[in-house]
Backbone and ligand atoms as CSV (ligand in chain L), in Angstrom:
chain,resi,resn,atom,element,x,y,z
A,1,UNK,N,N,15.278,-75.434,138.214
A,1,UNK,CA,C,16.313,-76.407,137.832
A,1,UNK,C,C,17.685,-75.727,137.696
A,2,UNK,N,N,17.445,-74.361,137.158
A,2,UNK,CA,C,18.649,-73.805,136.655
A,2,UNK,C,C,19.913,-73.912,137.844
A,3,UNK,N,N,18.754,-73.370,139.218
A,3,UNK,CA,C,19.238,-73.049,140.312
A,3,UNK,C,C,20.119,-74.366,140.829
A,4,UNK,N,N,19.978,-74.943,140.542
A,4,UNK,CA,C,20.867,-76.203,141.411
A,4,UNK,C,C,22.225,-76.166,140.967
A,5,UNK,N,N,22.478,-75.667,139.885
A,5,UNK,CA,C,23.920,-75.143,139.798
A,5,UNK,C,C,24.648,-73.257,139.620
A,6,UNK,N,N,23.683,-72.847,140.646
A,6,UNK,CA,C,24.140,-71.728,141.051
A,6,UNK,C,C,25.157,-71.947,142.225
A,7,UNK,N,N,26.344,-71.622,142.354
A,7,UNK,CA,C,26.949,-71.271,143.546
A,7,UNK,C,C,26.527,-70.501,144.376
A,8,UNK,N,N,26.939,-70.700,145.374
A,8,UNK,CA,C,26.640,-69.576,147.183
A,8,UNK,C,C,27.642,-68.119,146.580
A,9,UNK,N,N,28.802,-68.556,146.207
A,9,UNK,CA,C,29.458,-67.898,145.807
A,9,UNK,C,C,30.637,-68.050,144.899
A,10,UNK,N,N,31.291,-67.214,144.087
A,10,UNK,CA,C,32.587,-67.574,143.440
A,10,UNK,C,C,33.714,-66.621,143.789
A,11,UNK,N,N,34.712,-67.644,144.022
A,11,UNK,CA,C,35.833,-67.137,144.327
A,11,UNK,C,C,37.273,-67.834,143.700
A,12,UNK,N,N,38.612,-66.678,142.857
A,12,UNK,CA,C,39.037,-67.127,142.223
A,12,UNK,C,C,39.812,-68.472,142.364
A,13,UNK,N,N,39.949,-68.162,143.980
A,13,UNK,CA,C,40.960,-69.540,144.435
A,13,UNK,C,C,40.513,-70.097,145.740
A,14,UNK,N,N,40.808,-71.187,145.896
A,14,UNK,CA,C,40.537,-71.367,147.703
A,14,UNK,C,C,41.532,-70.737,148.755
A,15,UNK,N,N,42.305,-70.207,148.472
A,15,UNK,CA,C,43.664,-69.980,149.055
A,15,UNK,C,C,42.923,-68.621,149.519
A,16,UNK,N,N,41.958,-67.652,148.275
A,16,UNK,CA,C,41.811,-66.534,149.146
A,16,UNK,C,C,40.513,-66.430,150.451
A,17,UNK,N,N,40.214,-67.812,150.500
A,17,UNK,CA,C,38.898,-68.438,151.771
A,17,UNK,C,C,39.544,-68.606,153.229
A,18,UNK,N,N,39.199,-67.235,154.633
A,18,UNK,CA,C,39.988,-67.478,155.405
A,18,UNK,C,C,38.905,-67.637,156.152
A,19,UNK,N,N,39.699,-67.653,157.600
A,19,UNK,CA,C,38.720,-67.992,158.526
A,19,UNK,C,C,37.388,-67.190,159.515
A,20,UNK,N,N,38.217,-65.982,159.318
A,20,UNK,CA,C,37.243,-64.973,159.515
A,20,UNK,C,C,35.672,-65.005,158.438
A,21,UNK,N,N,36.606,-65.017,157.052
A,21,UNK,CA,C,34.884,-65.063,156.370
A,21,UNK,C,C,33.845,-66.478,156.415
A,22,UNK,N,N,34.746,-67.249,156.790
A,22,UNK,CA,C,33.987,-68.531,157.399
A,22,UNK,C,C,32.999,-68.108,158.509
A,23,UNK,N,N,33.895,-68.047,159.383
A,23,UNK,CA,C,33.014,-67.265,160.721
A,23,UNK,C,C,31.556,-66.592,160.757
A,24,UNK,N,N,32.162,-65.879,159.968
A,24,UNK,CA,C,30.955,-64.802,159.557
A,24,UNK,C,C,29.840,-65.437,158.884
A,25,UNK,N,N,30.010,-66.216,158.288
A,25,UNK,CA,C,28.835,-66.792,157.512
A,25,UNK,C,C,28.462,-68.427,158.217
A,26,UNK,N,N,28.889,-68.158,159.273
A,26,UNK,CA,C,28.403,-69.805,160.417
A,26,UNK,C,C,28.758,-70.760,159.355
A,27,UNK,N,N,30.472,-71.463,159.059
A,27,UNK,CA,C,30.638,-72.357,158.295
A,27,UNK,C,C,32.206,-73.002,159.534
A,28,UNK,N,N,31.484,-74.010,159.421
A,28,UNK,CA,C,32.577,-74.872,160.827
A,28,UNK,C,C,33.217,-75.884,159.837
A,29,UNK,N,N,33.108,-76.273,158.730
A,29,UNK,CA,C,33.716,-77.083,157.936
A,29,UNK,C,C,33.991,-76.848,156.923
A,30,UNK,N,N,35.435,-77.394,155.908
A,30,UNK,CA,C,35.292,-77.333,154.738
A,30,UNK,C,C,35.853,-78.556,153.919
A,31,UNK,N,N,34.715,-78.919,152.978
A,31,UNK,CA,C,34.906,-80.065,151.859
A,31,UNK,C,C,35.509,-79.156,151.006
A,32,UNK,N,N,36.065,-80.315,150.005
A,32,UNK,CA,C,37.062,-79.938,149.213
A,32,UNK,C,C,37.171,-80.419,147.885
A,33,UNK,N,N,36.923,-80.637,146.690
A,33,UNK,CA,C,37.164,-81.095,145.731
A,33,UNK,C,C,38.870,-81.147,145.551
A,34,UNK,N,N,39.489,-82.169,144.866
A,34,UNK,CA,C,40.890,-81.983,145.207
A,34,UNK,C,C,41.435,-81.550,143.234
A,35,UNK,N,N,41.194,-82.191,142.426
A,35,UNK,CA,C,42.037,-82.076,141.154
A,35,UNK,C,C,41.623,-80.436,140.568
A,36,UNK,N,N,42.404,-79.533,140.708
A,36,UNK,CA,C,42.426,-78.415,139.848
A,36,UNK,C,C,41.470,-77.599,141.041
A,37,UNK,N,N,41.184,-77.897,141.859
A,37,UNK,CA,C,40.889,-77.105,142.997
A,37,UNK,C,C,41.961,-76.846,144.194
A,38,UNK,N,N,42.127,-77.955,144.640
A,38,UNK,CA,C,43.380,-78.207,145.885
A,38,UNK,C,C,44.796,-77.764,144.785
A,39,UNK,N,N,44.701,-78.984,143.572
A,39,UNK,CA,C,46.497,-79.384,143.404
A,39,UNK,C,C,46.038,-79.173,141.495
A,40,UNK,N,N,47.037,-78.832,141.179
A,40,UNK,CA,C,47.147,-78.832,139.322
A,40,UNK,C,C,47.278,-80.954,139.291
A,41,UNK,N,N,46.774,-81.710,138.496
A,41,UNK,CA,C,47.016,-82.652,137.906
A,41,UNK,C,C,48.330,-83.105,137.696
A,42,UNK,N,N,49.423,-82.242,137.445
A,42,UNK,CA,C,50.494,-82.825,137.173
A,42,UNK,C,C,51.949,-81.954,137.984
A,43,UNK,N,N,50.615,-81.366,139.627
A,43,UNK,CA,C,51.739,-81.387,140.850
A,43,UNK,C,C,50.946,-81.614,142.110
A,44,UNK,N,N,51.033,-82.922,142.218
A,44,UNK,CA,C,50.141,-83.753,142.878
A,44,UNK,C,C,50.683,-82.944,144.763
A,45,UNK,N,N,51.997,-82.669,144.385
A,45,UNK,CA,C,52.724,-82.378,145.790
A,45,UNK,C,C,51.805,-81.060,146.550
A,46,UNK,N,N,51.007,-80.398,145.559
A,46,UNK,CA,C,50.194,-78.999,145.986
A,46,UNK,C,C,51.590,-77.930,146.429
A,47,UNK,N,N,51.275,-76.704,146.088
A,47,UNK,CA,C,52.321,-75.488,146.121
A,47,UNK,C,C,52.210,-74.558,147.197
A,48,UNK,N,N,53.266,-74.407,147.581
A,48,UNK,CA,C,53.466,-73.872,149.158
A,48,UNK,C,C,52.124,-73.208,149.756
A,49,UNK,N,N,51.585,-72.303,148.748
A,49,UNK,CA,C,50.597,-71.511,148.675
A,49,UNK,C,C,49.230,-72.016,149.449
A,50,UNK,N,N,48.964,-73.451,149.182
A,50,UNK,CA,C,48.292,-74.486,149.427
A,50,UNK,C,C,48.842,-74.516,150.904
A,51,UNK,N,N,49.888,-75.597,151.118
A,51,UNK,CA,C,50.268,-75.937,152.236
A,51,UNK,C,C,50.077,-74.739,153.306
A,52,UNK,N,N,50.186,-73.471,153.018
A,52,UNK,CA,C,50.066,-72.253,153.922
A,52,UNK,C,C,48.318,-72.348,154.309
A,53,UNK,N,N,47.585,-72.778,153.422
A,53,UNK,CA,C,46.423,-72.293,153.416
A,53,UNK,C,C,45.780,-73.429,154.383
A,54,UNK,N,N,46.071,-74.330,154.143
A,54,UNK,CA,C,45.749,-75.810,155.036
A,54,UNK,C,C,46.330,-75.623,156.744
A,55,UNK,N,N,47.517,-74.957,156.834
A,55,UNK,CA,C,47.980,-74.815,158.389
A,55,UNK,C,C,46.951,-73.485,158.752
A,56,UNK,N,N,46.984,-72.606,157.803
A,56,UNK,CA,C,45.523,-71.272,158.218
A,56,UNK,C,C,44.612,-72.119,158.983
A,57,UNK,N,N,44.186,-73.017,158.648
A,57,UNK,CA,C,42.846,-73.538,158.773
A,57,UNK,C,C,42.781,-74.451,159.626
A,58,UNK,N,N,43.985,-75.275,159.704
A,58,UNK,CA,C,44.429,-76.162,161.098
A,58,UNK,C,C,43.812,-75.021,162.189
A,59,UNK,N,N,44.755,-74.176,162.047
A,59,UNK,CA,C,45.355,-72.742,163.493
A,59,UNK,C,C,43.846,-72.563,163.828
A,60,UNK,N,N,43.040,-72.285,162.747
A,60,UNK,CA,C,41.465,-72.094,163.414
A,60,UNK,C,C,40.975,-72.817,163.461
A,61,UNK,N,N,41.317,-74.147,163.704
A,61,UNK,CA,C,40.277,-75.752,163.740
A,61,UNK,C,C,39.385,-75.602,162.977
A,62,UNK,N,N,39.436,-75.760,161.808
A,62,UNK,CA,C,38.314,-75.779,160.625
A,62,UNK,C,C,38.799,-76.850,160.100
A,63,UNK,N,N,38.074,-78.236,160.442
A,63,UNK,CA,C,38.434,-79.158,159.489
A,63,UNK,C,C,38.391,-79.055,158.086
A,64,UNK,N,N,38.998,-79.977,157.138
A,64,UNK,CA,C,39.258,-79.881,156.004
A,64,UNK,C,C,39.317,-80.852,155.234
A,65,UNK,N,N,38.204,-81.816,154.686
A,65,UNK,CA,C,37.894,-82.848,154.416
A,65,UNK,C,C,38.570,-82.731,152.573
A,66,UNK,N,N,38.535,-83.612,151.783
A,66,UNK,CA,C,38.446,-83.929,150.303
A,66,UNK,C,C,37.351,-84.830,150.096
A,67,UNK,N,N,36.249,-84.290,148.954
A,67,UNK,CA,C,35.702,-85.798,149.096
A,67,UNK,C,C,35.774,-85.509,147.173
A,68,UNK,N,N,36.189,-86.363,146.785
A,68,UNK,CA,C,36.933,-86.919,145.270
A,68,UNK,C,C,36.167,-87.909,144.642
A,69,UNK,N,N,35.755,-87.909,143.112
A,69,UNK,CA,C,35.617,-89.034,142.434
A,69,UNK,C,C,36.693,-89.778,142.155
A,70,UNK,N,N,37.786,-89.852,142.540
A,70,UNK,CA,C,39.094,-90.465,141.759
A,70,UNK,C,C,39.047,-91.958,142.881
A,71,UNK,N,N,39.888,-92.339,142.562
A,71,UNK,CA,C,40.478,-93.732,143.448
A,71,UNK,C,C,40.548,-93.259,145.066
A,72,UNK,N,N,40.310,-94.009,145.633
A,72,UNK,CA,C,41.160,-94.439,147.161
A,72,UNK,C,C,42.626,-94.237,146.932
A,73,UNK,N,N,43.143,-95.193,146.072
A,73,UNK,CA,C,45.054,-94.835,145.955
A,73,UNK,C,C,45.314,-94.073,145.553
A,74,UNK,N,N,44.519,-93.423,144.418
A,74,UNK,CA,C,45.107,-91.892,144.252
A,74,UNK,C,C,45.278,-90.899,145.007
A,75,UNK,N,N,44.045,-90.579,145.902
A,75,UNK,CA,C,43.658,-89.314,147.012
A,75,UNK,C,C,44.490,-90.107,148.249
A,76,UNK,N,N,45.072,-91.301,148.409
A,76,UNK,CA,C,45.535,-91.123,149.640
A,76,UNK,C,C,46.701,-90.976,149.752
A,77,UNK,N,N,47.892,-90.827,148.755
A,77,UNK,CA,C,48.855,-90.823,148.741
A,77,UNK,C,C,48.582,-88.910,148.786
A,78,UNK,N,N,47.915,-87.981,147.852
A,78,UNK,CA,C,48.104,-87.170,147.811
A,78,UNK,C,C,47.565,-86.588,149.539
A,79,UNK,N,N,46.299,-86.845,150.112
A,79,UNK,CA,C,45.798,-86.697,151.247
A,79,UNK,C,C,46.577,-86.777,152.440
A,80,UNK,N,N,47.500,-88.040,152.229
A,80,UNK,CA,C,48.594,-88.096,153.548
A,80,UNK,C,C,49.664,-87.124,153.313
A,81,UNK,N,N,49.961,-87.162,152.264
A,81,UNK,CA,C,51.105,-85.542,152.706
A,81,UNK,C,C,50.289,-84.369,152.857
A,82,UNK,N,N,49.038,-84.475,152.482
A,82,UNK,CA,C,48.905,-82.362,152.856
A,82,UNK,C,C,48.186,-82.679,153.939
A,83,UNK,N,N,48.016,-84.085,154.999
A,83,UNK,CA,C,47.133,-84.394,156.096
A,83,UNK,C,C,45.916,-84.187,156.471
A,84,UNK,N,N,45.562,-84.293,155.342
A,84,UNK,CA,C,43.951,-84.343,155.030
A,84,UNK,C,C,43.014,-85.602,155.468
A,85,UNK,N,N,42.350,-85.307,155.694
A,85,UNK,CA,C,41.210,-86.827,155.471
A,85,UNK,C,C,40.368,-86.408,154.365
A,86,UNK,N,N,39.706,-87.677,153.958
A,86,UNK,CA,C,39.153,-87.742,152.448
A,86,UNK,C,C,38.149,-88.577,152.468
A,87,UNK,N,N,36.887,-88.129,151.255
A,87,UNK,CA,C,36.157,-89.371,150.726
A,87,UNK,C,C,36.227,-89.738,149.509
A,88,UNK,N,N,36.882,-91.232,149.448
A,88,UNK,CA,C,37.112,-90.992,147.553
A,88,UNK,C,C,35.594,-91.972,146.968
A,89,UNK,N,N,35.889,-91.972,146.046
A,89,UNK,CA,C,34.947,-92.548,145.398
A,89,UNK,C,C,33.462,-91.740,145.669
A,90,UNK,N,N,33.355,-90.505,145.365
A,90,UNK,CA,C,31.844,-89.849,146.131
A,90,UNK,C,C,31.155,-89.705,145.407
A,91,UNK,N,N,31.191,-90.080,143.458
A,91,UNK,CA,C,29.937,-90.646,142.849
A,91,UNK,C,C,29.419,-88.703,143.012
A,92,UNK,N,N,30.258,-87.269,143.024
A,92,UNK,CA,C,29.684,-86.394,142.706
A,92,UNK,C,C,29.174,-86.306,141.237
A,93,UNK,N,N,27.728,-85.732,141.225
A,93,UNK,CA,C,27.007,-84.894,142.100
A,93,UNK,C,C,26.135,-85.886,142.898
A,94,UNK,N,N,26.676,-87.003,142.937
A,94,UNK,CA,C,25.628,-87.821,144.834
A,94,UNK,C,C,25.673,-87.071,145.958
A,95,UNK,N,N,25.045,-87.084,146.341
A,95,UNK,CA,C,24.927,-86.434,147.848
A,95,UNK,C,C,25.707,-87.554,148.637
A,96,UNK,N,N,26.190,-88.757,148.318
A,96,UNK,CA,C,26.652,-89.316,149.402
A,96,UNK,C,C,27.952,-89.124,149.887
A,97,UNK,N,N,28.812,-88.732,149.644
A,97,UNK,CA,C,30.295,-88.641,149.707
A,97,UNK,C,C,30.239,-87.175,150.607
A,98,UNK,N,N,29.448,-85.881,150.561
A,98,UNK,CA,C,28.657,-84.741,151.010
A,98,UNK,C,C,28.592,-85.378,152.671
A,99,UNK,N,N,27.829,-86.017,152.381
A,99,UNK,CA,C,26.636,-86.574,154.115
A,99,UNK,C,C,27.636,-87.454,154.647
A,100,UNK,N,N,28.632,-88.026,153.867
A,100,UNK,CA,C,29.687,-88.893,154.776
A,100,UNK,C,C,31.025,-87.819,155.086
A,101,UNK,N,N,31.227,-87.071,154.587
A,101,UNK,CA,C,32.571,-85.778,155.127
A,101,UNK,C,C,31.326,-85.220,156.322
A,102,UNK,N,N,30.323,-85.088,156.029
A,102,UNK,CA,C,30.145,-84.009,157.605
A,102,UNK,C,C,29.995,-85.169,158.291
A,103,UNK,N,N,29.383,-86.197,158.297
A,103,UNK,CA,C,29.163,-87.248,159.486
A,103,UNK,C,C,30.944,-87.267,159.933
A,104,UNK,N,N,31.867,-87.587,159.021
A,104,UNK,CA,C,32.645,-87.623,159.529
A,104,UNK,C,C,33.724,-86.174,160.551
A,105,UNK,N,N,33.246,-85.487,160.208
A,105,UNK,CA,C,33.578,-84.195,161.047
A,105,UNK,C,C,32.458,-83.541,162.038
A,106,UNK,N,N,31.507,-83.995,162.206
A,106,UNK,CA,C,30.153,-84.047,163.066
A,106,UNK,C,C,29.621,-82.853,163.258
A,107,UNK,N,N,29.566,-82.201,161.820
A,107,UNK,CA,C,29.201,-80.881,161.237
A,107,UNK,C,C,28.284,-81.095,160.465
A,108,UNK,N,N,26.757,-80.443,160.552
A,108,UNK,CA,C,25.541,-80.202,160.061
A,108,UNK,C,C,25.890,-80.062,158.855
A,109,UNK,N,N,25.191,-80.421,157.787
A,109,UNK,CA,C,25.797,-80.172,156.678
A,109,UNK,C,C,25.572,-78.440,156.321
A,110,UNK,N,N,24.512,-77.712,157.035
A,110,UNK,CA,C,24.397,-76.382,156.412
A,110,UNK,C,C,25.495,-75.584,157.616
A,111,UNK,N,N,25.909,-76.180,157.912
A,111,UNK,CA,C,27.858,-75.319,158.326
A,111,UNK,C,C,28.507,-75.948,157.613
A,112,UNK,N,N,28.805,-76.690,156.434
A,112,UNK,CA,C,29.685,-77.082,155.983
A,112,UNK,C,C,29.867,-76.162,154.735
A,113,UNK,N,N,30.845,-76.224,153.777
A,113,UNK,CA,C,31.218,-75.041,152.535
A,113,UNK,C,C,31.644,-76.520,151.772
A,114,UNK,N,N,31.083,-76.643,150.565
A,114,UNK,CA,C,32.166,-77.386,149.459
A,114,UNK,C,C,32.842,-76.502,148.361
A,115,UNK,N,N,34.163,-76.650,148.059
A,115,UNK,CA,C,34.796,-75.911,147.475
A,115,UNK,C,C,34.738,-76.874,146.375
A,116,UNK,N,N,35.021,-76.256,145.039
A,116,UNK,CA,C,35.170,-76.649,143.817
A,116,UNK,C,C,35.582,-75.881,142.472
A,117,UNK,N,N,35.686,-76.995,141.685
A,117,UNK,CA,C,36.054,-76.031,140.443
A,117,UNK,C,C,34.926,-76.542,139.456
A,118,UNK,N,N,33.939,-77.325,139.084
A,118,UNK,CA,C,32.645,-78.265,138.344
A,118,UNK,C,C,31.301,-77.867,139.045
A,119,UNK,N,N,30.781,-77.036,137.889
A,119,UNK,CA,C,29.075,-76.922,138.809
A,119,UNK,C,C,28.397,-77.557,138.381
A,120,UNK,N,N,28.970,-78.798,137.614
A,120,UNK,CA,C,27.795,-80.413,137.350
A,120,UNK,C,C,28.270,-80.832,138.239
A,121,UNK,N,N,29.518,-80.863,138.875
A,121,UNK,CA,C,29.531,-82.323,139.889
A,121,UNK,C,C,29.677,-81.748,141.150
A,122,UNK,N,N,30.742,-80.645,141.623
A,122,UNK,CA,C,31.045,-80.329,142.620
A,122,UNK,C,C,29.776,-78.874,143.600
A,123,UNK,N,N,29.250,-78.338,142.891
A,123,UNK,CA,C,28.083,-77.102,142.916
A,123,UNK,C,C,26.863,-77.774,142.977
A,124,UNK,N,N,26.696,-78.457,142.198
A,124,UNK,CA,C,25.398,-79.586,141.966
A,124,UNK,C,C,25.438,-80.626,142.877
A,125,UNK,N,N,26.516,-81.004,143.080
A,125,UNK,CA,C,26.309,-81.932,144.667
A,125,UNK,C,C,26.006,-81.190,145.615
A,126,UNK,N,N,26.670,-79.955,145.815
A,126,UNK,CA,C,26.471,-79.345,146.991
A,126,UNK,C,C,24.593,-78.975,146.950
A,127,UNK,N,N,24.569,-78.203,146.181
A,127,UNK,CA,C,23.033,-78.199,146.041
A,127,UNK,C,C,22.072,-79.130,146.323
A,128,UNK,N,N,22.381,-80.196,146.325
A,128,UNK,CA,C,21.459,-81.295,146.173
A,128,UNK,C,C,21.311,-81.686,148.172
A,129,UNK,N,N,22.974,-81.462,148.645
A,129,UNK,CA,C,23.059,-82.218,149.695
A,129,UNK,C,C,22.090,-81.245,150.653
A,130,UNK,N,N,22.645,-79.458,150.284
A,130,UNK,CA,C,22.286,-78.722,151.222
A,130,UNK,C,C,23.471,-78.362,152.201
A,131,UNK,N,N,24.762,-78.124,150.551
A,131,UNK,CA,C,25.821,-77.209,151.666
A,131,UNK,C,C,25.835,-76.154,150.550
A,132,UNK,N,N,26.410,-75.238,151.333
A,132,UNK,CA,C,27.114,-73.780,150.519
A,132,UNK,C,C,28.121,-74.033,149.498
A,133,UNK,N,N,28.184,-73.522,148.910
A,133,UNK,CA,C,29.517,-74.092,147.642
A,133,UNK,C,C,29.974,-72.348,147.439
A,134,UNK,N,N,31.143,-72.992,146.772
A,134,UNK,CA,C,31.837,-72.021,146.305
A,134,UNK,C,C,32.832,-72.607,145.095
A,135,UNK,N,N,32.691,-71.591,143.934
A,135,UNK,CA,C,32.726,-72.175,142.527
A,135,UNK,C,C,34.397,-71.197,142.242
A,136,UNK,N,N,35.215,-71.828,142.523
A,136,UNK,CA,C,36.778,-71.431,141.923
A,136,UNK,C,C,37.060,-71.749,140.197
A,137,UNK,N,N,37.560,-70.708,140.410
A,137,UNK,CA,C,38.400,-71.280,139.068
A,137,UNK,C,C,39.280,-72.267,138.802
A,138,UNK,N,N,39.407,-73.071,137.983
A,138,UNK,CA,C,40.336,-74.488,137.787
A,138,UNK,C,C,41.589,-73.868,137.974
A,139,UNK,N,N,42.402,-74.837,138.616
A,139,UNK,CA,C,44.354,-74.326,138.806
A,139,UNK,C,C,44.873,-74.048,137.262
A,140,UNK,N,N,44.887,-75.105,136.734
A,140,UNK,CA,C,45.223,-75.282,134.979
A,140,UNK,C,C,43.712,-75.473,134.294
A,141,UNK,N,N,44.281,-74.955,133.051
A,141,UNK,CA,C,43.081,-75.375,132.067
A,141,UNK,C,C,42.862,-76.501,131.424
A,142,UNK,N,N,44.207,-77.328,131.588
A,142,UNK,CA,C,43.537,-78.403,130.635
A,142,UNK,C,C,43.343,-79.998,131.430
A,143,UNK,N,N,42.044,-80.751,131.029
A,143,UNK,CA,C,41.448,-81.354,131.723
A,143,UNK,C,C,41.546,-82.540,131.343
A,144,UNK,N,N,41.060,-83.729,131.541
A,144,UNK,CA,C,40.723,-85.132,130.743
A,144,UNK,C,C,39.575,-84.906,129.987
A,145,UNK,N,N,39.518,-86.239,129.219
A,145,UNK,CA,C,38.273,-86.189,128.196
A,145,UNK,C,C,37.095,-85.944,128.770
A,146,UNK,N,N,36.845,-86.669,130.470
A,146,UNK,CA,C,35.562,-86.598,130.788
A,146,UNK,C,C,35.063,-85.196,131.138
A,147,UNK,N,N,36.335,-84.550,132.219
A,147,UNK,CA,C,36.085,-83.141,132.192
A,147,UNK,C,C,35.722,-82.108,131.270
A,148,UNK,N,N,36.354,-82.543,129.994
A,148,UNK,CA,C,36.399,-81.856,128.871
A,148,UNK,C,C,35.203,-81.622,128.548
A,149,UNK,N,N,34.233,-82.654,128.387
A,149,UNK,CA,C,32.640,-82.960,128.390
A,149,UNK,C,C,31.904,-82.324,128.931
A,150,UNK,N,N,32.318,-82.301,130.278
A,150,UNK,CA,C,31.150,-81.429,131.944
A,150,UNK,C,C,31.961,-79.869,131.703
A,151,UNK,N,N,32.797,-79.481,130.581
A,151,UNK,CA,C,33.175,-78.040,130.970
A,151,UNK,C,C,32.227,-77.879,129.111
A,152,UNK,N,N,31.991,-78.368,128.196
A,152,UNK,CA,C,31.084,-78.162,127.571
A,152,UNK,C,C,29.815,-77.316,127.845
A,153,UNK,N,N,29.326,-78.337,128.677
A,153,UNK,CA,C,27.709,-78.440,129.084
A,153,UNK,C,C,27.937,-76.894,130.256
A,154,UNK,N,N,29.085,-76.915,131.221
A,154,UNK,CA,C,29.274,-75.766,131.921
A,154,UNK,C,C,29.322,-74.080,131.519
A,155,UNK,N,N,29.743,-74.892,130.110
A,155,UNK,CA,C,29.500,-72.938,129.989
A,155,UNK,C,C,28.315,-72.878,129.105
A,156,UNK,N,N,27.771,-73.424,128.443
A,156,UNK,CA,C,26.008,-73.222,128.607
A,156,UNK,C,C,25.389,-73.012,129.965
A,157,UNK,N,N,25.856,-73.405,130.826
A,157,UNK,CA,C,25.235,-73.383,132.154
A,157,UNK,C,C,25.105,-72.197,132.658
A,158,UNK,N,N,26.760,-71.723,132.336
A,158,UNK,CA,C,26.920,-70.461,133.213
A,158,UNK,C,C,26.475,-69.401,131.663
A,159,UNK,N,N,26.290,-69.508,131.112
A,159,UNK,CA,C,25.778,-68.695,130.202
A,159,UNK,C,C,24.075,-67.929,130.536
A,160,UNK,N,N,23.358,-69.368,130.879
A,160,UNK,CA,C,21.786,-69.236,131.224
A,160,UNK,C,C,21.942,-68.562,132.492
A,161,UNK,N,N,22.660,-68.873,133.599
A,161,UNK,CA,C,23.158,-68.194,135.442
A,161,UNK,C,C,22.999,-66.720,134.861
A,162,UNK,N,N,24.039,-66.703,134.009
A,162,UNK,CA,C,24.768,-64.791,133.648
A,162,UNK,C,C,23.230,-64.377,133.234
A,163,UNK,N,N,22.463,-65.036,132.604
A,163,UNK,CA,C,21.263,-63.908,131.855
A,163,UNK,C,C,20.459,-63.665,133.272
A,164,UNK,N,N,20.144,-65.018,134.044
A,164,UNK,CA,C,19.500,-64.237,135.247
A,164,UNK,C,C,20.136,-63.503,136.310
A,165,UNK,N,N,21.246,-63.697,136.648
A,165,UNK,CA,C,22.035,-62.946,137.440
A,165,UNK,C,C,23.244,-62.229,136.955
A,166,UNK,N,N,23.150,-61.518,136.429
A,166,UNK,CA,C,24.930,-60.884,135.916
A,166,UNK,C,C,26.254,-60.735,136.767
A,167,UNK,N,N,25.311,-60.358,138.136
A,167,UNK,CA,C,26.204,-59.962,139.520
A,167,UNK,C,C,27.354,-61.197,139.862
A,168,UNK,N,N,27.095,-62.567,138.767
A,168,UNK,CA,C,27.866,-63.741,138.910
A,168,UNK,C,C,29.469,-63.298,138.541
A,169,UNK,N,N,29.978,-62.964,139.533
A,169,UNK,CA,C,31.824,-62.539,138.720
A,169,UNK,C,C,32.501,-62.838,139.799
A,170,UNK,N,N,33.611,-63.434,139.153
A,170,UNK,CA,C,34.877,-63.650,140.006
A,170,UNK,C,C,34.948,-62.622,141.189
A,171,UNK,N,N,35.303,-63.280,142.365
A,171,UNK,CA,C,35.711,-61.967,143.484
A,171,UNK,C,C,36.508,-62.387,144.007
A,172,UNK,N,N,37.474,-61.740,144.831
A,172,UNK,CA,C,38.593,-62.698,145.780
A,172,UNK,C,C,38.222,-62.959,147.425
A,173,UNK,N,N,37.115,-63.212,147.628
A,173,UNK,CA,C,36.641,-63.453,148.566
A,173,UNK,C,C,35.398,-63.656,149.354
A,174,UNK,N,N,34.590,-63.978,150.046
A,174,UNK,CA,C,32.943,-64.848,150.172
A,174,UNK,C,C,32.506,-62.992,150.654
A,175,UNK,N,N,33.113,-62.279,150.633
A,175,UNK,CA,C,32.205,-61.115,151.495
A,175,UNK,C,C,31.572,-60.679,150.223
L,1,MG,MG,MG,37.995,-80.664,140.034
């Protein structure tokens, strides 16, 4: 059980995920969690840093999906400026929002990577669907009430991970 919210891997940011280490590990897609993964909450515009990292990934045709619990109107206003496509409403940790980004990029789901910053919703979906995840650190620390809740229960989580695996530590990159 524990295992379903183990990450593939952790890495501090998505920004340091290029295309070479994609490569290497046969990953043709990447999902995306968007709040405090992609963009801080209260700079919806995402920081150059971002925008650099999204044309990286254009240049190597690696699609780059979002699939979001938030609204449709929320993710699409933010989605059309960084020219993303998206699934909102994905009910993570469902597997459905998962199986509809690769159908929609016509990528197996075990080449796909979900990025995140939640290993109840965003790690735990991935687990469930049968993609690779990768567990970032949040942009900012401070969250809504509900988050506030799932980062509770998270560090019990990662507390029980650390006793069986210690080797669990930040790195700046999937190698
Ligand atoms: Mg998030």
């Amino acid at each position: 059980m524990l295992n379903k919210f183990k990450p593939t891997w952790m890495v501090e940011s998505i920004y340091h995920i290029t295309p070479e280490q994609l490569e290497k590990n046969n990953i043709k897609g990447v999902l995306t969690d968007l709040d405090n993964t992609l963009i801080a909450w209260n700079n919806p515009e995402g920081t150059q840093e971002l925008k650099d990292w999204i044309a990286l990934m254009k240049e190597n045709a690696i699609p780059v999906v979002i699939i979001s619990n938030n609204s449709d109107k929320r993710i699409k206003i933010i989605a059309d400026k960084l020219q993303l496509s998206y699934v909102p409403r994905s009910m993570k940790p469902s597997r459905r929002g998962y199986i509809k980004a690769a159908e929609q990029l016509q990528i197996p789901l075990d080449q796909c990577l979900m990025v995140g910053d939640q290993l109840l919703t965003d790690v735990f979906g991935a687990n469930r669907a049968g993609v690779k995840s990768v567990w970032v650190m949040p942009i900012i620390n401070s969250d809504g009430w509900n988050t506030r809740i799932n980062r509770f229960f998270e560090r019990k989580l990662l507390k029980r991970l650390l006793k069986n695996d210690p080797g669990m530590i930040w790195r700046k990159s999937l190698d």
